[in-house]
KOLBABA-545844 format. One record per residue: x, y, z of N, C-alpha, C in turn; residue number from 0; residue in one letter. Coordinates in nm, 2 decimals. Layout:
<nodes>
{n.c1 = X | n.c2 = Y | n.c3 = Z | ca.c1 = X | ca.c2 = Y | ca.c3 = Z | c.c1 = X | c.c2 = Y | c.c3 = Z | i = NUM | aa = A} .
...
</nodes>
This chain:
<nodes>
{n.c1 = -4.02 | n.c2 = 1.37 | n.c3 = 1.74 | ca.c1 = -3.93 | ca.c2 = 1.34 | ca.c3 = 1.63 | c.c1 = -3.81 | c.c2 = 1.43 | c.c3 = 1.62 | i = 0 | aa = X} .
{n.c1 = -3.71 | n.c2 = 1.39 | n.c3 = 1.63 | ca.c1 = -3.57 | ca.c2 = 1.46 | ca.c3 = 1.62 | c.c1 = -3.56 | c.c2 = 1.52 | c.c3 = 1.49 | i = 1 | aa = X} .
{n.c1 = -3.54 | n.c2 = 1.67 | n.c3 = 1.44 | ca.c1 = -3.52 | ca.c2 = 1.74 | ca.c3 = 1.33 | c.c1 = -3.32 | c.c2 = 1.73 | c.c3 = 1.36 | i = 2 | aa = X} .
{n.c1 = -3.30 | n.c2 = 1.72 | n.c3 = 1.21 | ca.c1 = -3.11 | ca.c2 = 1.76 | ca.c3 = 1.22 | c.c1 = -3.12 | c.c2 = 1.84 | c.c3 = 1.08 | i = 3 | aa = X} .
{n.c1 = -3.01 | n.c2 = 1.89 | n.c3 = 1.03 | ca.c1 = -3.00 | ca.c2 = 1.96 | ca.c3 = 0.95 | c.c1 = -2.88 | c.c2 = 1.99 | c.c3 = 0.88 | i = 4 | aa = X} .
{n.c1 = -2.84 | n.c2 = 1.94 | n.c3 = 0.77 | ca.c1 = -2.72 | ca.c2 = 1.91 | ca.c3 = 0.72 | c.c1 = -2.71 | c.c2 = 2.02 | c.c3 = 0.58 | i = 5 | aa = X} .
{n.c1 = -2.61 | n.c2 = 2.00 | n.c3 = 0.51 | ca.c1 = -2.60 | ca.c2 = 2.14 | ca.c3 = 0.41 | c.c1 = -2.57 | c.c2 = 2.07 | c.c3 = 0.30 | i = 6 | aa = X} .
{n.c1 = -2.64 | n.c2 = 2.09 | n.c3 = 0.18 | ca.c1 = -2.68 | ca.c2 = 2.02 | ca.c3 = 0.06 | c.c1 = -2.54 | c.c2 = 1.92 | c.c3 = -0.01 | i = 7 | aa = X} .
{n.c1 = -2.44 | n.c2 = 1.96 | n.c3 = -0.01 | ca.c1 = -2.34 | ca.c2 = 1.89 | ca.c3 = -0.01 | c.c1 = -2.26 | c.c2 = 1.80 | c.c3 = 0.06 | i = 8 | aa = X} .
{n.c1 = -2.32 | n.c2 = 1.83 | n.c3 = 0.21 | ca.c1 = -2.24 | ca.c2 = 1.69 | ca.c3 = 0.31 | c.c1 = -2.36 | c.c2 = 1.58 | c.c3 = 0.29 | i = 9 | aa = X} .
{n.c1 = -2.25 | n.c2 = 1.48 | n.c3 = 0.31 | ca.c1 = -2.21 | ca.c2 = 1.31 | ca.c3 = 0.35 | c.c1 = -2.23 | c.c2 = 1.30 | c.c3 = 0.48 | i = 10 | aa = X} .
{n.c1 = -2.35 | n.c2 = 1.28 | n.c3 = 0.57 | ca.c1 = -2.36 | ca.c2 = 1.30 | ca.c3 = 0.69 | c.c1 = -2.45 | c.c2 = 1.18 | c.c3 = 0.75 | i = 11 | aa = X} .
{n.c1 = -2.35 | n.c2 = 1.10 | n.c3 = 0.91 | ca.c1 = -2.44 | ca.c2 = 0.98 | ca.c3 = 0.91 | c.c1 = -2.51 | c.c2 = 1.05 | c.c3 = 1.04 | i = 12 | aa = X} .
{n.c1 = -2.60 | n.c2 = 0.97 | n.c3 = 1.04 | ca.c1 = -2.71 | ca.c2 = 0.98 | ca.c3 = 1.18 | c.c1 = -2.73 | c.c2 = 0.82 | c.c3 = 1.23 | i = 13 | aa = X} .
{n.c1 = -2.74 | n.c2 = 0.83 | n.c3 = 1.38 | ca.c1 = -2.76 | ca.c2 = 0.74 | ca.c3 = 1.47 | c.c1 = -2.84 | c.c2 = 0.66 | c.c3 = 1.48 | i = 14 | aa = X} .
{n.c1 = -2.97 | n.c2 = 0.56 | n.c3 = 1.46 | ca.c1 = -3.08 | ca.c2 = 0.55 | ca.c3 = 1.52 | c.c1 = -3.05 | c.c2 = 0.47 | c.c3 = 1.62 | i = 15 | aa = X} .
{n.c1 = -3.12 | n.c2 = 0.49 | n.c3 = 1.69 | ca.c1 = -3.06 | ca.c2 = 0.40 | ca.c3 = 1.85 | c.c1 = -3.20 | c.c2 = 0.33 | c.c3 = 1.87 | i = 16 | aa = X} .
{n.c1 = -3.25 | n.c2 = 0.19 | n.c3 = 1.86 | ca.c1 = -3.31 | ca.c2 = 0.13 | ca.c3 = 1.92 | c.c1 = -3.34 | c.c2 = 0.07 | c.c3 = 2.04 | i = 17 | aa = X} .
{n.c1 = -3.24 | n.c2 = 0.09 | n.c3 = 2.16 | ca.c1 = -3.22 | ca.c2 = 0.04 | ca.c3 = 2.26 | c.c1 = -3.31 | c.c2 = 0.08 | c.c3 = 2.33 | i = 18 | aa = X} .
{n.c1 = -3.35 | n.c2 = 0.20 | n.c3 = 2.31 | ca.c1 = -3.50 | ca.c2 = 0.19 | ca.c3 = 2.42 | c.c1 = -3.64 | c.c2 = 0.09 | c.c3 = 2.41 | i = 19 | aa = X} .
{n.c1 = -3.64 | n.c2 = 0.10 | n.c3 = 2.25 | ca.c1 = -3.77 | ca.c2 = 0.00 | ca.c3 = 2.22 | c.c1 = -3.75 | c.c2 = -0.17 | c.c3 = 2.25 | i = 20 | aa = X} .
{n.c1 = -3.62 | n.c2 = -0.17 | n.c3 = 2.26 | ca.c1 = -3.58 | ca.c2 = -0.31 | ca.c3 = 2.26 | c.c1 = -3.59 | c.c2 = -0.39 | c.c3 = 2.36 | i = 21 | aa = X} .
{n.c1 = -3.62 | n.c2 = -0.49 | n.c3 = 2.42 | ca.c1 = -3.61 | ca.c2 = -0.57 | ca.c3 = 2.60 | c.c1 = -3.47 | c.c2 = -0.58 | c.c3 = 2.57 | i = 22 | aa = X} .
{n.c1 = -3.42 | n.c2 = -0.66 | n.c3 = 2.72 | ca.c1 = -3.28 | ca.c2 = -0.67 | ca.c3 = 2.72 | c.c1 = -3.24 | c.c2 = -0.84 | c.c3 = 2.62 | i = 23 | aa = X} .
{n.c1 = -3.14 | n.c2 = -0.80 | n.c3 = 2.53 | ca.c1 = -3.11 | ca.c2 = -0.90 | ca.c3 = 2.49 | c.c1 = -3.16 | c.c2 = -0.91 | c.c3 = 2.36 | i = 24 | aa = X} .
{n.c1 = -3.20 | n.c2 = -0.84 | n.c3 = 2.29 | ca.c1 = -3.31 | ca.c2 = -0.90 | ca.c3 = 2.14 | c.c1 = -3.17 | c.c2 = -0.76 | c.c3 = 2.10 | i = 25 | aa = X} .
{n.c1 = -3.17 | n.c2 = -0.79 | n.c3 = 1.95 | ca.c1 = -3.05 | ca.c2 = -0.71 | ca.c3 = 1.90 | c.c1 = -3.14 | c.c2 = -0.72 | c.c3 = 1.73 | i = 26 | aa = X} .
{n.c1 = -3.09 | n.c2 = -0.60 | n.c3 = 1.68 | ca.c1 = -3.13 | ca.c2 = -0.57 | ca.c3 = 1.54 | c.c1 = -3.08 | c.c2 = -0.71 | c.c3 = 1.44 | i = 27 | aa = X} .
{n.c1 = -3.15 | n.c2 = -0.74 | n.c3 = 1.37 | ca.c1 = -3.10 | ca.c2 = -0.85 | ca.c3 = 1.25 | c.c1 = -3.09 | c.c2 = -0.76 | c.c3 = 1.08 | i = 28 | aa = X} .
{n.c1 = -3.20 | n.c2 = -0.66 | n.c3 = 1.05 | ca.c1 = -3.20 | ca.c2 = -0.63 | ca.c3 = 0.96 | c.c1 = -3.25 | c.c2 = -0.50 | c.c3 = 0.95 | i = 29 | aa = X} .
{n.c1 = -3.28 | n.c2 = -0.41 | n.c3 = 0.83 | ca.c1 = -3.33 | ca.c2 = -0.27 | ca.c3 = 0.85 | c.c1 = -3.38 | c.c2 = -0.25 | c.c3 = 0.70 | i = 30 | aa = X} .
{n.c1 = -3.41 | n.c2 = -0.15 | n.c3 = 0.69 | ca.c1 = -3.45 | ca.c2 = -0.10 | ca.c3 = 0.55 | c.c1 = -3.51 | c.c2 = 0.06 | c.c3 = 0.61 | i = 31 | aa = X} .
{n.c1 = -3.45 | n.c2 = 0.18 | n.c3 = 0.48 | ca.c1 = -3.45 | ca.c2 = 0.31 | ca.c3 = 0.52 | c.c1 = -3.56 | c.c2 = 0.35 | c.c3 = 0.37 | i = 32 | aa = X} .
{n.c1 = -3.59 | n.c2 = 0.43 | n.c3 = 0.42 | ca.c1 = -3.66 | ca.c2 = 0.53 | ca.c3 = 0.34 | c.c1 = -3.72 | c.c2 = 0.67 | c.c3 = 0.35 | i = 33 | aa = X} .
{n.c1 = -3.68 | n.c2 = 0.76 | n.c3 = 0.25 | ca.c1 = -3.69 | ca.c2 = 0.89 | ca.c3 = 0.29 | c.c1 = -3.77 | c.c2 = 0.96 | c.c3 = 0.20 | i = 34 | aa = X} .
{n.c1 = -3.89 | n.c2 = 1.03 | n.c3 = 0.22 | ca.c1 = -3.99 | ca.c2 = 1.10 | ca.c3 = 0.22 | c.c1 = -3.98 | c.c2 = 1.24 | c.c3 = 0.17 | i = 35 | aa = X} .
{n.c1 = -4.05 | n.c2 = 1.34 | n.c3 = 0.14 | ca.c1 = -4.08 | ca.c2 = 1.31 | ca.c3 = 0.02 | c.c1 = -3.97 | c.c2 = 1.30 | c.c3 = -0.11 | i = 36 | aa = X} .
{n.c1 = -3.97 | n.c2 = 1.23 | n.c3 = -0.21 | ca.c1 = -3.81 | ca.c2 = 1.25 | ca.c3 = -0.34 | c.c1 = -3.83 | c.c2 = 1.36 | c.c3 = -0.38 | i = 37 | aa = X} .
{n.c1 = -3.90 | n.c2 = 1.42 | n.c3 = -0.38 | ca.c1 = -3.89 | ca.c2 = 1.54 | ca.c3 = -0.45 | c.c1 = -3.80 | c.c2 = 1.65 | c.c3 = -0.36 | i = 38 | aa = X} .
{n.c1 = -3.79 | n.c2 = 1.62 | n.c3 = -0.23 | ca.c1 = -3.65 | ca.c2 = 1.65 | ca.c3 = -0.23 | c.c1 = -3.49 | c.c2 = 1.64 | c.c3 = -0.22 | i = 39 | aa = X} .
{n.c1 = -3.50 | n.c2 = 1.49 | n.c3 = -0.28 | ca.c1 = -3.35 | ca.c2 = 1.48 | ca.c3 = -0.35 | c.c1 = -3.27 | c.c2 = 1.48 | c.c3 = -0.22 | i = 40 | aa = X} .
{n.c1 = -3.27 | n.c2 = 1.40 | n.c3 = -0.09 | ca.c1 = -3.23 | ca.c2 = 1.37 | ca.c3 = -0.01 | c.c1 = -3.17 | c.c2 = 1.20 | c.c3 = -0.01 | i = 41 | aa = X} .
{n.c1 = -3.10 | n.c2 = 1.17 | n.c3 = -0.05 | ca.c1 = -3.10 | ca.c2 = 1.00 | ca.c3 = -0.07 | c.c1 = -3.05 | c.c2 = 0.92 | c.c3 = -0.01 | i = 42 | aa = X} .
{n.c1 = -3.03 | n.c2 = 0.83 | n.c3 = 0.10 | ca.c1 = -2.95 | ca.c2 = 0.74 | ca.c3 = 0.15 | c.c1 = -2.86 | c.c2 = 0.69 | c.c3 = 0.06 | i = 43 | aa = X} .
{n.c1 = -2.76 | n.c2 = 0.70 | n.c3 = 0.09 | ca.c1 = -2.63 | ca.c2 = 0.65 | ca.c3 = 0.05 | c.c1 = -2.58 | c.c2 = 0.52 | c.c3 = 0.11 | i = 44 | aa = X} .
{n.c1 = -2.59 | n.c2 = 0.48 | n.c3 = 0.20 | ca.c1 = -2.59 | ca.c2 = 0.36 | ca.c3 = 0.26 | c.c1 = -2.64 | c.c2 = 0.34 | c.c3 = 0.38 | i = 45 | aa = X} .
{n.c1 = -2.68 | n.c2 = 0.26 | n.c3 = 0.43 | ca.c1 = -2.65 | ca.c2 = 0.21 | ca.c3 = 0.62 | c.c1 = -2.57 | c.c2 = 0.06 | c.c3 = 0.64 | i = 46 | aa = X} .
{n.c1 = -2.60 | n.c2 = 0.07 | n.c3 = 0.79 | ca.c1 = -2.55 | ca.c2 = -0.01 | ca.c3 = 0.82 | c.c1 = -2.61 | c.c2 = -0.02 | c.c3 = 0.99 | i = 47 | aa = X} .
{n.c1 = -2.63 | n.c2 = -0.18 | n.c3 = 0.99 | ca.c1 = -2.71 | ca.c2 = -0.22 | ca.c3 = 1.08 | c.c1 = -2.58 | c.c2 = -0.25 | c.c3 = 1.17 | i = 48 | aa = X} .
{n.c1 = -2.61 | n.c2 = -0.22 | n.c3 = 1.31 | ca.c1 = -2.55 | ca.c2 = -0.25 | ca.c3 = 1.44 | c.c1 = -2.61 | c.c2 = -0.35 | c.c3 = 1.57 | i = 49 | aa = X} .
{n.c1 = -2.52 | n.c2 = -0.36 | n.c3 = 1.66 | ca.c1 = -2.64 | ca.c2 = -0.44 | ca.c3 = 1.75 | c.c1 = -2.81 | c.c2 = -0.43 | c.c3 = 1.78 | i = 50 | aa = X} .
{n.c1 = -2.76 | n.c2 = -0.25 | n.c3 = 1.80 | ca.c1 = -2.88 | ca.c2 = -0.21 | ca.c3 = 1.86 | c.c1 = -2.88 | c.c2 = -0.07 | c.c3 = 1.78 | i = 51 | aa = X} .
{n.c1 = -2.86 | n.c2 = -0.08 | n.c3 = 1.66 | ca.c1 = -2.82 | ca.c2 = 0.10 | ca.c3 = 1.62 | c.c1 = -2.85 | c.c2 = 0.12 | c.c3 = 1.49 | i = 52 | aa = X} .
{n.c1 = -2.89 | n.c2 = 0.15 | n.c3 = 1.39 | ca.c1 = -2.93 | ca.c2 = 0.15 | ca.c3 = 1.24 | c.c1 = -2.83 | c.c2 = 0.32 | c.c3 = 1.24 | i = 53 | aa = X} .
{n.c1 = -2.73 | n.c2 = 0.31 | n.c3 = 1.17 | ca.c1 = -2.65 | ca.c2 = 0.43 | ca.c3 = 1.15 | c.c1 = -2.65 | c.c2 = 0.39 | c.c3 = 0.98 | i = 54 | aa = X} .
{n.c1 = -2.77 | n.c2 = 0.54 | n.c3 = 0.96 | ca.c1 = -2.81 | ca.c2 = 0.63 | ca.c3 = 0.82 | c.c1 = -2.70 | c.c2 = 0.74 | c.c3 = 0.77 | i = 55 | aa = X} .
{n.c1 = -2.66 | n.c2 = 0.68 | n.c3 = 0.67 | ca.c1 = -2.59 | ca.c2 = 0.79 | ca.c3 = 0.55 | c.c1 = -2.67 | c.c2 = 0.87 | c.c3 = 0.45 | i = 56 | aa = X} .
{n.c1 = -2.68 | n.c2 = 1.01 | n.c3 = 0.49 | ca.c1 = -2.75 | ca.c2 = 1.06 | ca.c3 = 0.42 | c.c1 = -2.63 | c.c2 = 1.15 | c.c3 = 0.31 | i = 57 | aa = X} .
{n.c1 = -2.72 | n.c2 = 1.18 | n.c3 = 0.17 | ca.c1 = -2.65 | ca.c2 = 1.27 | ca.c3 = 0.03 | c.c1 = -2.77 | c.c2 = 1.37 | c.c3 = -0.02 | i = 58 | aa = X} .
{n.c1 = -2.71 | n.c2 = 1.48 | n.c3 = -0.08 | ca.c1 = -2.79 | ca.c2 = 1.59 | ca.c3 = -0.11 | c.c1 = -2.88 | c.c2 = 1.64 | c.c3 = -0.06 | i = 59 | aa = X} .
{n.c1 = -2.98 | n.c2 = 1.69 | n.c3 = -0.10 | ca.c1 = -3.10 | ca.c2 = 1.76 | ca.c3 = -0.07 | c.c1 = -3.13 | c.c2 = 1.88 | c.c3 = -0.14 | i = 60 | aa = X} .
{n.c1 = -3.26 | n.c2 = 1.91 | n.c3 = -0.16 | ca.c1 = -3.29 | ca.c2 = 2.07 | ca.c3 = -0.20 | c.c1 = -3.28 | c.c2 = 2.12 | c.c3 = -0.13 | i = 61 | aa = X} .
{n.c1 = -3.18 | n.c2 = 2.25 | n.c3 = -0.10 | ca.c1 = -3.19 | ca.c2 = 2.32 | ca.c3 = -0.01 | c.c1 = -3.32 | c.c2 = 2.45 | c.c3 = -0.01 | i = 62 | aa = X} .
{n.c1 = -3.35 | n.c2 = 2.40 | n.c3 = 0.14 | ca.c1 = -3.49 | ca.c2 = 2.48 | ca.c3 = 0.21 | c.c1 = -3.54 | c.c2 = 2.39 | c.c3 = 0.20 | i = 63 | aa = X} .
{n.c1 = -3.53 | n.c2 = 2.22 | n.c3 = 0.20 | ca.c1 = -3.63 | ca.c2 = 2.14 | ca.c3 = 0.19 | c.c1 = -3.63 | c.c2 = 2.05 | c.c3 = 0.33 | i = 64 | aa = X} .
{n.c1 = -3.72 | n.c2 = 2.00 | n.c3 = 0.37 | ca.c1 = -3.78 | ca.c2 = 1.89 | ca.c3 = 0.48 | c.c1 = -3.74 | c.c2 = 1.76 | c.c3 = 0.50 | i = 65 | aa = X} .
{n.c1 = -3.71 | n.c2 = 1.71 | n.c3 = 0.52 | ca.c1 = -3.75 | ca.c2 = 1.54 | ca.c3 = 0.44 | c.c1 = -3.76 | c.c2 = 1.48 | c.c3 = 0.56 | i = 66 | aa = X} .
{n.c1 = -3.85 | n.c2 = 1.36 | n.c3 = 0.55 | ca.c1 = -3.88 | ca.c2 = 1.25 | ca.c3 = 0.71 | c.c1 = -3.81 | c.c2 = 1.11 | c.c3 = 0.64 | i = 67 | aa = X} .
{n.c1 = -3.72 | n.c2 = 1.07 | n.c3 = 0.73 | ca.c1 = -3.63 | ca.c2 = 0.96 | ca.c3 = 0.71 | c.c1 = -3.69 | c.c2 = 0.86 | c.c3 = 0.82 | i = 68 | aa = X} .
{n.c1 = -3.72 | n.c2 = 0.71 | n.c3 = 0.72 | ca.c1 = -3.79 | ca.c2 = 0.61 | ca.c3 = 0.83 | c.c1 = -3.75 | c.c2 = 0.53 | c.c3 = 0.86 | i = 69 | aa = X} .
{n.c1 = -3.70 | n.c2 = 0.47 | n.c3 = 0.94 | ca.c1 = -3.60 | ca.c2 = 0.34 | ca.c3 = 0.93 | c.c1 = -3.70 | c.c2 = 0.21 | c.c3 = 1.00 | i = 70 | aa = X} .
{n.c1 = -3.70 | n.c2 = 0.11 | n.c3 = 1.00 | ca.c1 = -3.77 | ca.c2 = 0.00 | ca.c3 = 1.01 | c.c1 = -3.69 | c.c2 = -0.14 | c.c3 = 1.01 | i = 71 | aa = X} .
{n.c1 = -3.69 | n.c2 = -0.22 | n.c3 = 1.17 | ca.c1 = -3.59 | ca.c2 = -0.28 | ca.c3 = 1.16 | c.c1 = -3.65 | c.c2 = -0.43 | c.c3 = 1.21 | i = 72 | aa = X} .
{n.c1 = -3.57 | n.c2 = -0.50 | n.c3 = 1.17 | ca.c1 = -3.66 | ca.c2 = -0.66 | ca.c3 = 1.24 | c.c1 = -3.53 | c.c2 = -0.69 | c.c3 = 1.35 | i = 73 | aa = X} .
{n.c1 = -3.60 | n.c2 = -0.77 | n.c3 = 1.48 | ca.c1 = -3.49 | ca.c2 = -0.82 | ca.c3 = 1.58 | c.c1 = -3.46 | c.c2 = -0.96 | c.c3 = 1.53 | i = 74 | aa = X} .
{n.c1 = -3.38 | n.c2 = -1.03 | n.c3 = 1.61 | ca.c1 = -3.37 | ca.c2 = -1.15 | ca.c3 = 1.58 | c.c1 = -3.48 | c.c2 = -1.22 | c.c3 = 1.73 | i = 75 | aa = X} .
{n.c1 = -3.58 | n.c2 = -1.15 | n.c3 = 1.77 | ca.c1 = -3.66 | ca.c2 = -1.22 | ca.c3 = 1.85 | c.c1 = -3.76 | c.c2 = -1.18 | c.c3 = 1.76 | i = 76 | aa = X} .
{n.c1 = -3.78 | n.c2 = -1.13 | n.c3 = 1.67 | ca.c1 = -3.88 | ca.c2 = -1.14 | ca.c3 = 1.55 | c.c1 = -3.95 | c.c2 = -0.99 | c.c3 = 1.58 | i = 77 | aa = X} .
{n.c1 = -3.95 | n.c2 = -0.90 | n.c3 = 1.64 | ca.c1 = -4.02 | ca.c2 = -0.84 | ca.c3 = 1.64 | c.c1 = -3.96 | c.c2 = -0.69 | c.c3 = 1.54 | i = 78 | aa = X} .
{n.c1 = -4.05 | n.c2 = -0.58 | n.c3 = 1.46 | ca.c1 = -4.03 | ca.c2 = -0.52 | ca.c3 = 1.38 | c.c1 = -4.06 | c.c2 = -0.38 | c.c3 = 1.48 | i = 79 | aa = X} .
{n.c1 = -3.93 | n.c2 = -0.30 | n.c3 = 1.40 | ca.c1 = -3.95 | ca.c2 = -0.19 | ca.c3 = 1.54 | c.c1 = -3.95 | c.c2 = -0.06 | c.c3 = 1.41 | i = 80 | aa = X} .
{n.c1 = -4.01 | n.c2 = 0.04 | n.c3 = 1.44 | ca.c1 = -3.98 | ca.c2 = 0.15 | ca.c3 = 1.38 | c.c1 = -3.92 | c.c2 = 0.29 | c.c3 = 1.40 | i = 81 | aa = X} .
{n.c1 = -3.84 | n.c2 = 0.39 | n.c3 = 1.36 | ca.c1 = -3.83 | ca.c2 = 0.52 | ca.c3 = 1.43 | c.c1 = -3.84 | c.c2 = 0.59 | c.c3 = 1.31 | i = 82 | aa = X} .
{n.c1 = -3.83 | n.c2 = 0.72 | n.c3 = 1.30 | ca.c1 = -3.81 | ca.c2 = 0.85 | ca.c3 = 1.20 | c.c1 = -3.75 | c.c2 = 0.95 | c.c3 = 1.26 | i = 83 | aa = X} .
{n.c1 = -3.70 | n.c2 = 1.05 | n.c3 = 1.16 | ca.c1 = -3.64 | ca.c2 = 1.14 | ca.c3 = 1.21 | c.c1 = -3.65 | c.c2 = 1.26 | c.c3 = 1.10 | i = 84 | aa = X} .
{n.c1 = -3.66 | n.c2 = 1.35 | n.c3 = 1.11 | ca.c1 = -3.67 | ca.c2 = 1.45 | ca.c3 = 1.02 | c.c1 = -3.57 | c.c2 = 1.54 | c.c3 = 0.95 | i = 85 | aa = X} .
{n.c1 = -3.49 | n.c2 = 1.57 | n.c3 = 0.84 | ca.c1 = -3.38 | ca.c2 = 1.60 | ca.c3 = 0.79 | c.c1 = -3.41 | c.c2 = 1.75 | c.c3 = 0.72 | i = 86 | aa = X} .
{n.c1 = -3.34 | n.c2 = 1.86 | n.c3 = 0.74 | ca.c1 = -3.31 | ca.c2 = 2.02 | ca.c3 = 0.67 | c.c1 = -3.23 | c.c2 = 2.02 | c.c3 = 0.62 | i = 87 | aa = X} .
{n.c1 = -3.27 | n.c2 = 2.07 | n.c3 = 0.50 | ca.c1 = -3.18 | ca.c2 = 2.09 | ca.c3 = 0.40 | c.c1 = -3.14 | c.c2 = 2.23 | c.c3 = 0.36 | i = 88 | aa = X} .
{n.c1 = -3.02 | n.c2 = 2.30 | n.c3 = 0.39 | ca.c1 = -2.96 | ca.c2 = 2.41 | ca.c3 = 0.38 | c.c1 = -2.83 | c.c2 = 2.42 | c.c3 = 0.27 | i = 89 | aa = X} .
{n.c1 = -2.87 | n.c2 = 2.55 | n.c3 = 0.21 | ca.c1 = -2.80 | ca.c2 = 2.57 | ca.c3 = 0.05 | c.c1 = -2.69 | c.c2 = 2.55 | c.c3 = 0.07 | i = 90 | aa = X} .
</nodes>
């Protein structure tokens, strides 16, 4: 799982790249994000789905805190793919 680490006040996107889990030709249709645990005040601010890409906007955080970011996407060949990634939060 990929750790990143951003500083309590940046606006910072991250990548997800599904192209490995994908065959050739099946492309993202939808996503939905969620980030783990709230208690540390890490929030998606938006995304945006791509061919093959779920690019996460992340806002705040407690600094010294953890958080696991899960993204979860459907293809348009129907199949539901998942990744995470783990987010640091620095004062």
């Amino acid at each position: 799982m990929d750790i990143f680490t951003k500083y309590q006040a940046e606006v910072w996107d991250y990548d997800v790249d599904f192209s490995r889990s994908l065959p050739d030709g099946d492309t993202l249709l939808s996503a939905t994000v969620a980030v783990a645990p709230v208690e540390n005040m890490v929030s998606c601010a938006r995304y945006d789905v791509q061919t093959v890409i779920v690019k996460v906007w992340l806002n705040d955080g407690l600094p010294g805190s953890t958080a696991t970011v899960t993204v979860i996407a459907v293809t348009a060949q129907g199949r539901t793919v998942e990744e995470q990634f783990k987010i640091r939060v620095r004062g």
